[in-house]
C-alpha positions, 0 to 999 in steps of 0.5 A: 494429894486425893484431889490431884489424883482424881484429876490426873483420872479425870484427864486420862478418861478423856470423858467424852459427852455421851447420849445419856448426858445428852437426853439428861440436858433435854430433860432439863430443858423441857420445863424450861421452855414450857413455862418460858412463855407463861413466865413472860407473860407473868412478867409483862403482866407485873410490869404493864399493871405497875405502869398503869397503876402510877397514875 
């Protein structure tokens, strides 16, 4: 019953995404793509060493 309630509150909000929420993903995402690149280069390196490894 408490969490049909909470929902019906939800949908009467009609919560919108906002600019906080916004500046609250970027935040995230910065890490990210910071340290996608290195991570590739980690994973290439890893997979390139293995190959060559075999022989």
């Amino acid at each position: 019953m408490i969490k049909l309630r909470r929902k019906e509150r939800r949908k009467n909000k009609n919560e919108r995404y906002t600019i906080l929420d916004f500046i609250v993903d970027v935040l995230f995402w910065i890490p990210e793509l910071l340290f996608l690149p290195f991570r590739l280069l980690f994973i290439g390196g890893r997979y390139l060493f293995r190959l060559f490894s075999d022989f």
